[in-house]
MIDOSE-1310 file (N, C-alpha, C; in nm, 2 decimals, decimal comma, always signed):
residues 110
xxxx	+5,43/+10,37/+8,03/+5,42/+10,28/+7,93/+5,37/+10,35/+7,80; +5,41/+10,35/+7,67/+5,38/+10,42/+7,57/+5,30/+10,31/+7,49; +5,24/+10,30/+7,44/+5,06/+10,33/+7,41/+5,01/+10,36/+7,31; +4,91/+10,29/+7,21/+4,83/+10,35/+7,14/+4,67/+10,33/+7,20
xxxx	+4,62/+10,45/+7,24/+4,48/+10,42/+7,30/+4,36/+10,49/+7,22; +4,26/+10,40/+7,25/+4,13/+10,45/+7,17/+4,05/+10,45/+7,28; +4,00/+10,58/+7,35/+3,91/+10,57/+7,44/+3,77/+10,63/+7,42; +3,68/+10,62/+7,52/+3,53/+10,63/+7,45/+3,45/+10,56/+7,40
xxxx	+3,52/+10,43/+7,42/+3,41/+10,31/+7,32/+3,25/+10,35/+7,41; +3,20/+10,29/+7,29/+3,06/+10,29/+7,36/+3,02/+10,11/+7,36; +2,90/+10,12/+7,47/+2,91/+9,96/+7,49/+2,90/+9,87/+7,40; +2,84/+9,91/+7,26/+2,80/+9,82/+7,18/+2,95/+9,75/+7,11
xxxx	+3,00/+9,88/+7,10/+3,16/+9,87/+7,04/+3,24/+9,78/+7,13; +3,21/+9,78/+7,26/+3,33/+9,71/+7,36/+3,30/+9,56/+7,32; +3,14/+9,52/+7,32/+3,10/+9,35/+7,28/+3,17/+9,33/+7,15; +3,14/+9,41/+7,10/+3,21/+9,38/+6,94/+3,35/+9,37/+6,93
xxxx	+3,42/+9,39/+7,01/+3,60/+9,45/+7,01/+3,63/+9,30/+7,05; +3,55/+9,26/+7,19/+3,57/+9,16/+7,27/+3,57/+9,05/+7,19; +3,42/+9,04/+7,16/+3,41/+8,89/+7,07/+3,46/+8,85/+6,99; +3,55/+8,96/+6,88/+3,64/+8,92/+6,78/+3,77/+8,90/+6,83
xxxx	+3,80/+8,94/+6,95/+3,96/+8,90/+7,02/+3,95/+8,79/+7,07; +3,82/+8,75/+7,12/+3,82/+8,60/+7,19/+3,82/+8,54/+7,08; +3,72/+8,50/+6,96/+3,73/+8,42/+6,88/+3,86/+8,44/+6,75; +3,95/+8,58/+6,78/+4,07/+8,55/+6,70/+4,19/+8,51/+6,76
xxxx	+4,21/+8,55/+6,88/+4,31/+8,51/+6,96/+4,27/+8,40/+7,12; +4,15/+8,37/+7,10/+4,10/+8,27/+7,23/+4,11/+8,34/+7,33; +4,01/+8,31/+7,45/+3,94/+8,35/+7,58/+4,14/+8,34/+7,64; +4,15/+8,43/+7,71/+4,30/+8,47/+7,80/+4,31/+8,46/+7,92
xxxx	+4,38/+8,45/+8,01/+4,41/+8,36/+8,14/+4,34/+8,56/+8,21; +4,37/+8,65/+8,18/+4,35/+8,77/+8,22/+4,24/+8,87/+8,15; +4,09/+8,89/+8,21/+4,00/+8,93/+8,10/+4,04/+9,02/+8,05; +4,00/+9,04/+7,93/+4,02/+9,19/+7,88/+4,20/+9,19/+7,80
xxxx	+4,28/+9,12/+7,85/+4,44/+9,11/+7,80/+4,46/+9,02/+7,71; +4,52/+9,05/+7,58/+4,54/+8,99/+7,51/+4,66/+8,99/+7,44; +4,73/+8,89/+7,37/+4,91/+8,86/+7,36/+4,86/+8,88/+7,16; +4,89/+8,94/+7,13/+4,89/+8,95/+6,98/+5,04/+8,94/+6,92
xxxx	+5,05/+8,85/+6,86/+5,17/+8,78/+6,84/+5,24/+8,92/+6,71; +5,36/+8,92/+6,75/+5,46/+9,01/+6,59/+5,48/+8,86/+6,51; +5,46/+8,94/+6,38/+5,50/+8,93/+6,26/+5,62/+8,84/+6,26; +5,68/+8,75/+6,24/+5,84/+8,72/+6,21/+5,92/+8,79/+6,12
xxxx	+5,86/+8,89/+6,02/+5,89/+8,97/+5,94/+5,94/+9,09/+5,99; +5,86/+9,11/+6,10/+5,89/+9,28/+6,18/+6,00/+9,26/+6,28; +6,03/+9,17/+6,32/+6,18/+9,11/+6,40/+6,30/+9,18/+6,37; +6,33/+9,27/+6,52/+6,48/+9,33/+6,49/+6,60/+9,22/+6,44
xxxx	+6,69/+9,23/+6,42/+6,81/+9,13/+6,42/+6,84/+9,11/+6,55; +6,84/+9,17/+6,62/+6,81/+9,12/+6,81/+6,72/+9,02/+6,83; +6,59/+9,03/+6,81/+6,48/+8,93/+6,85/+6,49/+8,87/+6,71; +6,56/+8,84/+6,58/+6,58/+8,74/+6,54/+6,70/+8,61/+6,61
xxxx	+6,79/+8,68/+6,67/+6,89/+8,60/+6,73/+6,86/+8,54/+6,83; +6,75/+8,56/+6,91/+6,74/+8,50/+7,01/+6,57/+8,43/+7,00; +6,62/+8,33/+6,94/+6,57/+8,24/+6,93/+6,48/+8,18/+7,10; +6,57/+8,18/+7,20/+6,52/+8,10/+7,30/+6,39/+8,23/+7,36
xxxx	+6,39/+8,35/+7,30/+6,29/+8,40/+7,37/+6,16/+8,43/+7,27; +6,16/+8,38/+7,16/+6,05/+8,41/+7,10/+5,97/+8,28/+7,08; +5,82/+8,31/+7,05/+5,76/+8,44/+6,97/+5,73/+8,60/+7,05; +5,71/+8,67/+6,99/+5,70/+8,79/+7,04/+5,61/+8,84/+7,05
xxxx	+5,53/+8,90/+7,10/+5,41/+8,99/+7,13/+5,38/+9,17/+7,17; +5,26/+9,18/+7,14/+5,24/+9,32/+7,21/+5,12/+9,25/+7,33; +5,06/+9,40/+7,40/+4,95/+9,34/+7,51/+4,88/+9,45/+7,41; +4,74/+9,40/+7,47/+4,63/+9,50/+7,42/+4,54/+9,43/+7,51
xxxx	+4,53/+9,58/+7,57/+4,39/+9,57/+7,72/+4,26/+9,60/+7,65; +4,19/+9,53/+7,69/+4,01/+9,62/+7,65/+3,93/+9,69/+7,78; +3,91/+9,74/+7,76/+3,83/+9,78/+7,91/+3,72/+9,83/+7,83; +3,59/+9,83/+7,98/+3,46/+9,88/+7,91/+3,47/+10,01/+7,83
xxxx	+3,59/+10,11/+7,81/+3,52/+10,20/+7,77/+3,66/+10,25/+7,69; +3,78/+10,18/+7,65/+3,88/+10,24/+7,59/+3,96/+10,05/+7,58; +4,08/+10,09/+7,50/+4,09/+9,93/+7,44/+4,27/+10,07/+7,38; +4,38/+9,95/+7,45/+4,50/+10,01/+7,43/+4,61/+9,90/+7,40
xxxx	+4,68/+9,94/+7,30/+4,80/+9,86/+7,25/+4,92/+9,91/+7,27; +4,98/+9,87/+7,38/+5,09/+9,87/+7,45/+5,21/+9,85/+7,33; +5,34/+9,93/+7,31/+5,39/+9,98/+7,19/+5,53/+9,86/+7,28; +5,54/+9,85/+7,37/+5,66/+9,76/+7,43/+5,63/+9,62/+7,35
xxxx	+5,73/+9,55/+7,32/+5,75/+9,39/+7,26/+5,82/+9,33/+7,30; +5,74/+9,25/+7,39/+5,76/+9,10/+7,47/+5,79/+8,96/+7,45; +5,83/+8,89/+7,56/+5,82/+8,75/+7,54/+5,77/+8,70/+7,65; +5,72/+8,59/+7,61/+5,65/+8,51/+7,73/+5,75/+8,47/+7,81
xxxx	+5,89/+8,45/+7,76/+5,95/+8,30/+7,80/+6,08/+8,39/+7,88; +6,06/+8,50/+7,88/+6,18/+8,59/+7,94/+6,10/+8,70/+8,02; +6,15/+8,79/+8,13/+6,11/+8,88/+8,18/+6,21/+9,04/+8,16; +6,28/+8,97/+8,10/+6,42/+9,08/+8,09/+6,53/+9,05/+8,02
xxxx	+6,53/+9,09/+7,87/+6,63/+9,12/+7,80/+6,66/+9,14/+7,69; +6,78/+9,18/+7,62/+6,76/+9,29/+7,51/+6,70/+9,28/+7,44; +6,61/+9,20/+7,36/+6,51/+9,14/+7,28/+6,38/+9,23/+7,31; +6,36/+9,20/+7,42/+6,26/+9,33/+7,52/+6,23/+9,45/+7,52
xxxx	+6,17/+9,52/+7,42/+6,22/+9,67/+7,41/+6,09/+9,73/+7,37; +6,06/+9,87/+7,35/+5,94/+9,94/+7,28/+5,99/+9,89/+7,13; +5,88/+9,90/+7,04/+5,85/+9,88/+6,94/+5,94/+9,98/+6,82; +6,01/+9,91/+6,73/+6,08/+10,00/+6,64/+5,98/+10,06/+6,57
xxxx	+6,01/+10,14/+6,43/+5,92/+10,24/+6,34/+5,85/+10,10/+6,28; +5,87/+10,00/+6,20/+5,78/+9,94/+6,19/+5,71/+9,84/+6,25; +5,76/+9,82/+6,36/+5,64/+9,74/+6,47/+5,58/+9,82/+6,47; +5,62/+9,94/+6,56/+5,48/+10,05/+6,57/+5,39/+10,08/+6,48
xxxx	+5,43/+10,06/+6,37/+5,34/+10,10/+6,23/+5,24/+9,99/+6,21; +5,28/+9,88/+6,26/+5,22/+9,78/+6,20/+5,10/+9,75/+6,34; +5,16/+9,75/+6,49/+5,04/+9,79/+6,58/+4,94/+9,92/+6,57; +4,99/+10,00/+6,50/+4,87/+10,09/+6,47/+4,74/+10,04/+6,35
xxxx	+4,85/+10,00/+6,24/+4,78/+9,94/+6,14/+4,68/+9,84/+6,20; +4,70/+9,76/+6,27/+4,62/+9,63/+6,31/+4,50/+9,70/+6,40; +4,54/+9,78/+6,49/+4,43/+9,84/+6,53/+4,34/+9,93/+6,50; +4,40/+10,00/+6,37/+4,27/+10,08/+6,28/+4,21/+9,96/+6,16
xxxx	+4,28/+9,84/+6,17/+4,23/+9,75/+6,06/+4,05/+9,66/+6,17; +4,13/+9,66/+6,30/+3,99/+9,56/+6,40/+3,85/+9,67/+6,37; +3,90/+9,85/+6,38/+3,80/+9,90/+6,35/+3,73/+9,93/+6,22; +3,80/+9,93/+6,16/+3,77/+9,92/+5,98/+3,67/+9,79/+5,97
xxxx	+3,68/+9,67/+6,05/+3,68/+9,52/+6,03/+3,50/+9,49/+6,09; +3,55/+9,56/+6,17/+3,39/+9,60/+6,28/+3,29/+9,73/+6,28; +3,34/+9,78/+6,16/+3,28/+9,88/+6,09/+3,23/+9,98/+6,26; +3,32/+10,03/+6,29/+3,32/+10,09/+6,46/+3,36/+10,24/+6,39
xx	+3,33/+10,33/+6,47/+3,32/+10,46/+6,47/+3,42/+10,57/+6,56; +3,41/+10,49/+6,66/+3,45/+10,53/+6,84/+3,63/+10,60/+6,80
């Protein structure tokens, strides 16, 4: 799976990562996993056409001691198909951005 990982958190960082993902994206059926929705703007002309499988997402796991944003872009409503793919140059740019933005946001170091 390709990945952007930040590993090393320290514990104070991991409460802080956590509590702003539960109160920006709500408590998740899976701890620690969270569905951060794409942009409608960042939408290939593929996952604009298919309508029946969006919205679209990345995952981003937290674990006690690293927190990773999975570069693949999903749908809830499908398990398989061409819509479904790793992240083009600007999704990926913009999942990196969002994750140096949570640490900029939470004034984090890690």
């Amino acid at each position: 799976m390709k990945q952007y990982l930040i590993d090393e958190l320290r514990p104070d960082d991991y409460k802080k990562i956590k509590d702003y993902f539960n109160e920006a994206f709500g408590p998740q059926p899976v701890d620690g996993m969270y569905w951060i929705p794409i942009d409608p703007e960042l939408m290939d002309s593929i996952q604009l056409e298919h309508a029946e499988c969006q919205p679209f997402y990345y995952a981003v796991l937290l674990e006690p001691t690293s927190i990773s944003f999975e570069l693949l872009i999903r749908s809830r409503n499908r398990m398989r198909c061409a819509c479904i793919h790793y992240a083009d140059k600007r999704q990926r740019d913009s999942i990196v951005e969002f994750a140096d933005s949570v640490f900029e946001r939470l004034k984090l170091t890690s």
